[in-house]
N, C-alpha and C positions, 0 to 999 in steps of 0.2 A: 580225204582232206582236200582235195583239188576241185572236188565238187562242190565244196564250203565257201574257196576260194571265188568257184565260175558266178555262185550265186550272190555275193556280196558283190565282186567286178561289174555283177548285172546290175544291182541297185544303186553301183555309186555313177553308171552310164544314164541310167536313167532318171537319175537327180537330175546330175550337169544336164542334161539334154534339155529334160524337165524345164528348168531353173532360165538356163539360156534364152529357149525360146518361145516361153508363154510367161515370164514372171516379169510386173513391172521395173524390176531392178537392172536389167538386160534392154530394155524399149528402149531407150538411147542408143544403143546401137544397133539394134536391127532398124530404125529409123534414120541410120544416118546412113547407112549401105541402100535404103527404100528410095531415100530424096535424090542423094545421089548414085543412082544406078544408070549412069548414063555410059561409062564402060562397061567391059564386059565383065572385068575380074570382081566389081564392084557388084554387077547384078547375078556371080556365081553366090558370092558371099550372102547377099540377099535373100536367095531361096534355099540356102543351106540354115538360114538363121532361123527362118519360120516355120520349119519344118524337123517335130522331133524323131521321125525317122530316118532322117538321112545326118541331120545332125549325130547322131548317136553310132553312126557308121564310124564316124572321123574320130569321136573319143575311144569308141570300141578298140579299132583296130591296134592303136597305139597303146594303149592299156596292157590288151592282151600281152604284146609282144613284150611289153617291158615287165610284164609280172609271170611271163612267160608259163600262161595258163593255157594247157593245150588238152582236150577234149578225147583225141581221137590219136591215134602213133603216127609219127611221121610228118613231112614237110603238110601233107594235106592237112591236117589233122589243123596248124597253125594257120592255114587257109580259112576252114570251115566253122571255127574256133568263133570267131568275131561275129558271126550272122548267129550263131545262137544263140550269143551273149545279146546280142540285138532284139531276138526274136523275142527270148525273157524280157529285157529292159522295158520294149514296147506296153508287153503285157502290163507289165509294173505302173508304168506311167498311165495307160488308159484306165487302170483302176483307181489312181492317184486323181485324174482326172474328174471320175463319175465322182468320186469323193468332196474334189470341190464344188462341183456345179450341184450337189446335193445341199454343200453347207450354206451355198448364194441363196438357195430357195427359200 
């Protein structure tokens, strides 16, 4: 059942992630972190927003820990937990991907 759990966690990281940072609905605010990135906290946010792998780190990790889906025994285990949930998501998303630039054609 935990495995049911890791794979659905994977899909709903890779929505958000998705959804965030490639879907018009989100361009208002990766554009307002873009224009004004003249701080620095402003231009971390900015390259966290354009980017669905590092984006997916930051839902990841807090996910996991709160639905406390742990992979492997022990402390490491909720370490390593989040990168695979990532490593799935990615896949998910670049196939989500090839899917749209197929229906643009």
């Amino acid at each position: 059942m935990e495995n049911l759990h890791f794979f659905f966690l994977s899909c709903v990281v890779s929505s958000i992630s998705f959804t965030v940072t490639e879907m018009k609905s989100f361009l208002w605010l990766r554009n307002y972190f873009e224009n004004n990135s003249g701080c620095r906290v402003k231009k971390f946010f900015h390259s966290i927003l354009i980017c669905y792998y590092c984006f997916s780190h930051w839902i990841a990790f807090p996910l996991s820990l709160y639905f406390e889906i742990n992979l492997f025994e022990g402390t490491l285990g909720l370490l390593i937990t989040p990168f695979v949930i990532v490593w799935i998501s990615v896949i998910m998303t670049m196939v989500v991907e090839l899917i749209f630039k197929k229906l643009d054609k």
